[in-house]
VMD Tcl script that builds the backbone (N, CA, C; Angstrom):
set m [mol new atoms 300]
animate dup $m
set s [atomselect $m all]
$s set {name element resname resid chain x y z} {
  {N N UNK 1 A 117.040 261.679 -35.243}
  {CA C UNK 1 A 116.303 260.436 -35.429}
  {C C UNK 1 A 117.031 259.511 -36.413}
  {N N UNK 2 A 117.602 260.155 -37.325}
  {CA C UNK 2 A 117.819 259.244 -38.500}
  {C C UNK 2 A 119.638 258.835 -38.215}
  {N N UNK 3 A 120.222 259.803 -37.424}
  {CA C UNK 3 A 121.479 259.591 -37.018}
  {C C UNK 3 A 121.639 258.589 -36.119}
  {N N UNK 4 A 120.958 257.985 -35.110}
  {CA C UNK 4 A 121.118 256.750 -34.653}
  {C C UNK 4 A 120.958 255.708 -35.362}
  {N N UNK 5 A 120.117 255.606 -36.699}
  {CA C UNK 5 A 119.883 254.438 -37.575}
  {C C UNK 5 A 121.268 254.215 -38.119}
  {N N UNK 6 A 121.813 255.232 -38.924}
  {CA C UNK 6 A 122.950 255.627 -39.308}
  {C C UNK 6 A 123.963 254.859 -38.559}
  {N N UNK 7 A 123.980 255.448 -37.271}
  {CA C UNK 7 A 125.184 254.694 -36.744}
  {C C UNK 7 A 125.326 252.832 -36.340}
  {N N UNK 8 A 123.759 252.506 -35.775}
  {CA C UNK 8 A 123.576 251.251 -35.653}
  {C C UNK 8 A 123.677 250.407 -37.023}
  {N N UNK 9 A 123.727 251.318 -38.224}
  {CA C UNK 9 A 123.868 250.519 -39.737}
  {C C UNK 9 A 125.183 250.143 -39.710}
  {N N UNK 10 A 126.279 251.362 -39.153}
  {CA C UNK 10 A 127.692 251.289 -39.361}
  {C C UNK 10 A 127.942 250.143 -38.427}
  {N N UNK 11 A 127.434 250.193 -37.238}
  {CA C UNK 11 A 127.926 249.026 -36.275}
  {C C UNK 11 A 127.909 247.959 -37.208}
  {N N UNK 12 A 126.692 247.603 -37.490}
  {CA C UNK 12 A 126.426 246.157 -38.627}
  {C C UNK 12 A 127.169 245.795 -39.331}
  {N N UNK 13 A 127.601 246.831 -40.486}
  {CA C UNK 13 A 128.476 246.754 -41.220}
  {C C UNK 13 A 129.908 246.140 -41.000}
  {N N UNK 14 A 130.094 246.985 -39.397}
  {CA C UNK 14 A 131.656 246.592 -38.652}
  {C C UNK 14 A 131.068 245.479 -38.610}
  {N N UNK 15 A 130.043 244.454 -38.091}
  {CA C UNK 15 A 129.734 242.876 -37.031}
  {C C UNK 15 A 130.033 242.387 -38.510}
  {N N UNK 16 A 129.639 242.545 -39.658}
  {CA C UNK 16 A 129.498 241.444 -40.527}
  {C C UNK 16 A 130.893 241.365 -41.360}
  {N N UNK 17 A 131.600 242.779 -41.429}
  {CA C UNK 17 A 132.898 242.367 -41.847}
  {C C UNK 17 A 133.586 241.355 -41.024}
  {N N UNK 18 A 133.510 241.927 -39.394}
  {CA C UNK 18 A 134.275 241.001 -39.154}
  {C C UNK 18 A 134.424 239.935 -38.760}
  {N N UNK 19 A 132.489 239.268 -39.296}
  {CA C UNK 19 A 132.517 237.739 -39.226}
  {C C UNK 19 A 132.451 237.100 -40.494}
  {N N UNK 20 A 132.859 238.276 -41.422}
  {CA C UNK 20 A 133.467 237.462 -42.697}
  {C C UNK 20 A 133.957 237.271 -42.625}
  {N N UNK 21 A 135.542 238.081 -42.062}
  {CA C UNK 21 A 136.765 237.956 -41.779}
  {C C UNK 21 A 137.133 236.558 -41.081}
  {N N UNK 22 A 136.279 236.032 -40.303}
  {CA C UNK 22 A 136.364 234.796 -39.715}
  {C C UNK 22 A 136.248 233.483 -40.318}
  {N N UNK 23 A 134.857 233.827 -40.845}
  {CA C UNK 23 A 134.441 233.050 -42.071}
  {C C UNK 23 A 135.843 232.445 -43.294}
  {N N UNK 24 A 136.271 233.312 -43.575}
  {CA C UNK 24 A 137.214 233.566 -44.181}
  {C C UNK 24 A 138.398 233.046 -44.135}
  {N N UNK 25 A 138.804 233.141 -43.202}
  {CA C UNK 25 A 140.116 233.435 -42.009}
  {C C UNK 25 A 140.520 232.302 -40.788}
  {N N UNK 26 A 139.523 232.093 -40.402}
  {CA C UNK 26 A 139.348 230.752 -39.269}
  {C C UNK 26 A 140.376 230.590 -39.310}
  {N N UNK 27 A 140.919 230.149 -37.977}
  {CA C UNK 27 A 140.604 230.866 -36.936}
  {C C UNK 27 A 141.703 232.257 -36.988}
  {N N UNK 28 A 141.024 232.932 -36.607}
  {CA C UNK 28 A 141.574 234.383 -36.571}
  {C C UNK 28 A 141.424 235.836 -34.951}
  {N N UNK 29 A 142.333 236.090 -35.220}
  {CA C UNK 29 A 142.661 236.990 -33.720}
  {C C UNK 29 A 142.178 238.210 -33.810}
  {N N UNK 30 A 142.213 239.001 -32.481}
  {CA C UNK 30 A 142.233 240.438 -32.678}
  {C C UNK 30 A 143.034 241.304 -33.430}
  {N N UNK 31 A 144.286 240.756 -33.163}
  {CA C UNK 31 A 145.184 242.032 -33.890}
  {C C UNK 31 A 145.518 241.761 -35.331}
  {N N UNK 32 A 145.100 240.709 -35.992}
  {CA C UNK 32 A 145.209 240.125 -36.967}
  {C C UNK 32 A 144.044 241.003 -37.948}
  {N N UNK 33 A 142.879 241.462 -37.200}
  {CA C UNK 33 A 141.437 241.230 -37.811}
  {C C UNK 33 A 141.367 243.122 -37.868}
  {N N UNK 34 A 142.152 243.904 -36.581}
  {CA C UNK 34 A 142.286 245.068 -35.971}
  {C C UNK 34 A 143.268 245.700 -37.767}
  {N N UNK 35 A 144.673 245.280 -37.523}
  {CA C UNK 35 A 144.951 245.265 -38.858}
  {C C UNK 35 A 144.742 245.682 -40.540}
  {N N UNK 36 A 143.768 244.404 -40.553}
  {CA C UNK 36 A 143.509 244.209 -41.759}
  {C C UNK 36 A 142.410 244.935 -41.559}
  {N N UNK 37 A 141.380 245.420 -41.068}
  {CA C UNK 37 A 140.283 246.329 -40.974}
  {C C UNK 37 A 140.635 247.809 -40.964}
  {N N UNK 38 A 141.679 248.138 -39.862}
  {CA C UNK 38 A 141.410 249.214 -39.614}
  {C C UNK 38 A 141.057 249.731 -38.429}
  {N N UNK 39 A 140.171 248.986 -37.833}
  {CA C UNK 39 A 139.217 249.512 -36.809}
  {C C UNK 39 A 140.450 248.880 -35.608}
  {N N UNK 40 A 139.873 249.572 -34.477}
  {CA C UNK 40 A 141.040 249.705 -33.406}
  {C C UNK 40 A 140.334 248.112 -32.255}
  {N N UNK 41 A 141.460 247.561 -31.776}
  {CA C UNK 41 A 141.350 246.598 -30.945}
  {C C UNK 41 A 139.710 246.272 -30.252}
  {N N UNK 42 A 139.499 247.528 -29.306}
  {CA C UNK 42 A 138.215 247.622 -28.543}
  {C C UNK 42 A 136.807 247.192 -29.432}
  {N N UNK 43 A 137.002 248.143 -30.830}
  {CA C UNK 43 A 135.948 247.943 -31.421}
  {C C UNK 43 A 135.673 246.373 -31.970}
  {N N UNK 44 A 136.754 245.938 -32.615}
  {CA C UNK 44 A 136.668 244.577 -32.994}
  {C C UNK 44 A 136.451 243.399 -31.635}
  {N N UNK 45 A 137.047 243.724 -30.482}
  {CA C UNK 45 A 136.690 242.827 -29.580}
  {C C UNK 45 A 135.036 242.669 -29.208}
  {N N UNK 46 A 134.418 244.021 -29.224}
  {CA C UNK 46 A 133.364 244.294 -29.069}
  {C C UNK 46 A 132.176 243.266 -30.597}
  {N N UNK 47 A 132.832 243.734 -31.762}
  {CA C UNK 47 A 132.138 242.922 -32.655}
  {C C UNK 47 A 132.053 241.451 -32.451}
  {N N UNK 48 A 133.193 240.828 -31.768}
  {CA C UNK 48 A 133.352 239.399 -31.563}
  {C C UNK 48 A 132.565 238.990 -30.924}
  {N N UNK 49 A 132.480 239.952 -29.729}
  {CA C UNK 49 A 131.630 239.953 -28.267}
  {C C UNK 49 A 129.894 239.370 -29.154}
  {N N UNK 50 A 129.897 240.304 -29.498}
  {CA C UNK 50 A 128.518 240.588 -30.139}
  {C C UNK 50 A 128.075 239.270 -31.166}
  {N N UNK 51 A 129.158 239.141 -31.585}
  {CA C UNK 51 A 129.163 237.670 -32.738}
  {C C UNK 51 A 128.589 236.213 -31.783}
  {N N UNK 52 A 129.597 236.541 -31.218}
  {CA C UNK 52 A 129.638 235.042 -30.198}
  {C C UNK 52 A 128.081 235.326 -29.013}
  {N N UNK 53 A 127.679 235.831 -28.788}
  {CA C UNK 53 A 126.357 235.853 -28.236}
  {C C UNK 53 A 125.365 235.710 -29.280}
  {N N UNK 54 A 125.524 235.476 -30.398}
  {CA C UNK 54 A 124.458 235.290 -31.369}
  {C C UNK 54 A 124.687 233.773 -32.115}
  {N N UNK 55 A 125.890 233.266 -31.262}
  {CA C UNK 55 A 126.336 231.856 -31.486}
  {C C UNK 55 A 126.720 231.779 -32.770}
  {N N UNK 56 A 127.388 233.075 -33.785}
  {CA C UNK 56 A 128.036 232.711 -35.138}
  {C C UNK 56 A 129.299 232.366 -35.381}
  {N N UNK 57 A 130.042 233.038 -33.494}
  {CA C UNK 57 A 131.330 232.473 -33.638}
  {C C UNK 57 A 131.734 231.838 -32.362}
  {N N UNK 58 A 132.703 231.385 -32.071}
  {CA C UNK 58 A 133.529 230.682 -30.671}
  {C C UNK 58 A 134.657 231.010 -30.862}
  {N N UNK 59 A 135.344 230.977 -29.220}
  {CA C UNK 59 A 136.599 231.491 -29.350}
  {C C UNK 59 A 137.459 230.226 -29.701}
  {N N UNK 60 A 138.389 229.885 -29.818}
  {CA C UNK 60 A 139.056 228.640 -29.706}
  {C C UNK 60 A 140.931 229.644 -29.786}
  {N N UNK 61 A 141.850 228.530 -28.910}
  {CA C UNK 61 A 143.123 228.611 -29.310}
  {C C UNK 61 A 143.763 229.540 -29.701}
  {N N UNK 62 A 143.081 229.599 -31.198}
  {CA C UNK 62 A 144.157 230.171 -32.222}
  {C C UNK 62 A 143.628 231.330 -32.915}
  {N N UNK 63 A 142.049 231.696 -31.783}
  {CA C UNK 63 A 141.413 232.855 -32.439}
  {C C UNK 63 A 139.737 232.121 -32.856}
  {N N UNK 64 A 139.601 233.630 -33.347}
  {CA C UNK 64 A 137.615 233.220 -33.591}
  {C C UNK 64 A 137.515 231.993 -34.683}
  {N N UNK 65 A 136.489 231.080 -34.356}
  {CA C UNK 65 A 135.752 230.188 -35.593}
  {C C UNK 65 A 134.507 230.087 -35.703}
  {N N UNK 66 A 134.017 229.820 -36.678}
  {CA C UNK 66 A 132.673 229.701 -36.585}
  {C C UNK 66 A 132.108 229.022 -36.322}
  {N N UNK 67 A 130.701 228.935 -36.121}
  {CA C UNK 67 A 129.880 227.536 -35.389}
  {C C UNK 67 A 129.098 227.184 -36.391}
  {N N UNK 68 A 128.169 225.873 -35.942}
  {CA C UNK 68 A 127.389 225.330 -36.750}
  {C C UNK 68 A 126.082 226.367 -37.816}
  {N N UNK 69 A 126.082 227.075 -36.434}
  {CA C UNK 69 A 124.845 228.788 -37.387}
  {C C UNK 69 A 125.220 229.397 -38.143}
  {N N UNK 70 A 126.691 229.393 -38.399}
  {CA C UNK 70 A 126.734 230.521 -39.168}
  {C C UNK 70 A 126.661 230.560 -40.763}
  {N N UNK 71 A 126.431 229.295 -40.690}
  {CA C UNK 71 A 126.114 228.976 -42.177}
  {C C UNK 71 A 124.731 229.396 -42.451}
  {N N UNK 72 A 123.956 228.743 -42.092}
  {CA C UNK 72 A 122.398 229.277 -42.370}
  {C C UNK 72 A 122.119 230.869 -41.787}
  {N N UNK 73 A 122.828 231.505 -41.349}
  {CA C UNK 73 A 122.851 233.160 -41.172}
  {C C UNK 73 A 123.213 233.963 -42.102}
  {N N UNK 74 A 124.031 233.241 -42.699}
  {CA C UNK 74 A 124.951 233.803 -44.173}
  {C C UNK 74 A 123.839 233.533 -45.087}
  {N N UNK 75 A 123.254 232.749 -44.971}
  {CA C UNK 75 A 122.319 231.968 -46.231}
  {C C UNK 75 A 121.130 232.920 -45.885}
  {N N UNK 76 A 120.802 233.309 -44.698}
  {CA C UNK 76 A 119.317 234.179 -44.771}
  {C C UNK 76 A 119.217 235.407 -44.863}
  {N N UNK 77 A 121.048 235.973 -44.893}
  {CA C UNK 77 A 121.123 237.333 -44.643}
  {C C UNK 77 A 121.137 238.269 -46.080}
  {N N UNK 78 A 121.025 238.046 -46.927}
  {CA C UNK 78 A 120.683 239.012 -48.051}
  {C C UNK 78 A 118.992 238.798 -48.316}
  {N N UNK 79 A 118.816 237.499 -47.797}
  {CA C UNK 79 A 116.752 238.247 -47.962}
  {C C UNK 79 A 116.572 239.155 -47.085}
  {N N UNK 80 A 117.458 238.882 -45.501}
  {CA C UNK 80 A 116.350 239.739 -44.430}
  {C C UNK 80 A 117.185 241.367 -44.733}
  {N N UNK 81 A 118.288 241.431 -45.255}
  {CA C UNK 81 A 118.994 243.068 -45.660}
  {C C UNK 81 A 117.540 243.142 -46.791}
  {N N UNK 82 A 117.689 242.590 -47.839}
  {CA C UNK 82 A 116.157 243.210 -49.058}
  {C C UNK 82 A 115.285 243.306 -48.189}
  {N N UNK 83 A 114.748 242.952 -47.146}
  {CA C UNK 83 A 113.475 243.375 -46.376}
  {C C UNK 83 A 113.604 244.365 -45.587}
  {N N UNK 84 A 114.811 244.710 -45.247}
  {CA C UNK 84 A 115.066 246.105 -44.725}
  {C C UNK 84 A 114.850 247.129 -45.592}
  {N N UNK 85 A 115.966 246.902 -46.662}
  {CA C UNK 85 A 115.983 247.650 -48.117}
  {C C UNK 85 A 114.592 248.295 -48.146}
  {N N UNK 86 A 113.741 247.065 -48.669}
  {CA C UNK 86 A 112.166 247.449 -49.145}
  {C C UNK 86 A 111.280 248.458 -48.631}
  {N N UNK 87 A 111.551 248.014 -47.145}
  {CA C UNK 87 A 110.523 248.365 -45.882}
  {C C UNK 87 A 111.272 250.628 -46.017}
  {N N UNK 88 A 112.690 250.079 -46.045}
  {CA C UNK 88 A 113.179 251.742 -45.637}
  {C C UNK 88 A 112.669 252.544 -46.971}
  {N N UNK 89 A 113.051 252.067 -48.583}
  {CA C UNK 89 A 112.679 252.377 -49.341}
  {C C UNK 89 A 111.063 253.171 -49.489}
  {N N UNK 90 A 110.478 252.419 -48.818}
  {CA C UNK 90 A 108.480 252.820 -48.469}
  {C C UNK 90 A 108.086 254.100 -47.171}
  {N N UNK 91 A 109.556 254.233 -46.688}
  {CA C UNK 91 A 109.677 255.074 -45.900}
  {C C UNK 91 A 109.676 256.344 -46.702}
  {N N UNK 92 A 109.965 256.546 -47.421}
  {CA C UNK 92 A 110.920 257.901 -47.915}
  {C C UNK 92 A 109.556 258.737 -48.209}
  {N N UNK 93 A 109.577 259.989 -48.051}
  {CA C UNK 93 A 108.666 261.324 -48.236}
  {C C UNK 93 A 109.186 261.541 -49.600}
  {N N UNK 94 A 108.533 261.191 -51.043}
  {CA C UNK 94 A 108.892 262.154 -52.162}
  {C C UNK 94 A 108.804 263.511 -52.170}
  {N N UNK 95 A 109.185 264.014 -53.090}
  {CA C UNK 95 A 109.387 265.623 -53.605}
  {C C UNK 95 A 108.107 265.640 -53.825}
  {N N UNK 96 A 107.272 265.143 -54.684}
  {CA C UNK 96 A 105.649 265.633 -54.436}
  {C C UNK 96 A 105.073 265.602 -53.582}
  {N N UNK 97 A 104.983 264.691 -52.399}
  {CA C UNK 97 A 104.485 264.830 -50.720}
  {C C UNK 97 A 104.897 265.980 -50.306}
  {N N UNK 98 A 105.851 266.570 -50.441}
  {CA C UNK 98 A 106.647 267.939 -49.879}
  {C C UNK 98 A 105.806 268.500 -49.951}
  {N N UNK 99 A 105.046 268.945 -51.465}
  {CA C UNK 99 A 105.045 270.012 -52.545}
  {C C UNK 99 A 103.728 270.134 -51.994}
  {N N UNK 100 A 102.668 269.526 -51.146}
  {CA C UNK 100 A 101.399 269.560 -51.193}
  {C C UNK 100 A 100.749 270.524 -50.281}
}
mol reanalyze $m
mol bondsrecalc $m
mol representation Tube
mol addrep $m
């Protein structure tokens, strides 16, 4: 149960590096981004994939850029991570719930 959360966290982690990297970087390529990450071609094409259907990036020319959203995504994304935070935090079974 908790190993699919796990892994869909890591995906995230990969999407948002590597639309920092863009952020960043503009405009910027696969093997450029493959590189400097680490992560292998497929996976990063796949993050782009995933970027650009959420309209944070476009392809252009000379590699990924960002669009008009991705500013206000950047701007909302450390409240809606603390509302994850919070919500998972309220999840947790203490050592005294165990104990009962």
């Amino acid at each position: 149960m908790i190993d699919r959360l796990e892994k869909e966290v890591d995906m995230l982690e990969r999407h948002l590096q590597v639309l920092r990297m863009v952020i960043e970087n503009e405009p910027i390529g696969i093997v450029k981004m493959s590189n400097e990450t680490g992560y292998p071609h497929h996976k990063v094409r796949y993050s782009l994939r995933v970027l650009e259907e959420e309209n944070l990036i476009e392809p252009s020319s000379q590699g990924a850029i960002t669009t008009e959203r991705t500013h206000e995504f950047v701007e909302e994304l450390d409240g809606k991570v603390d509302e994850i935070i919070d919500k998972m935090e309220s999840m947790k079974i203490d050592a005294a719930a165990e104990a009962e």
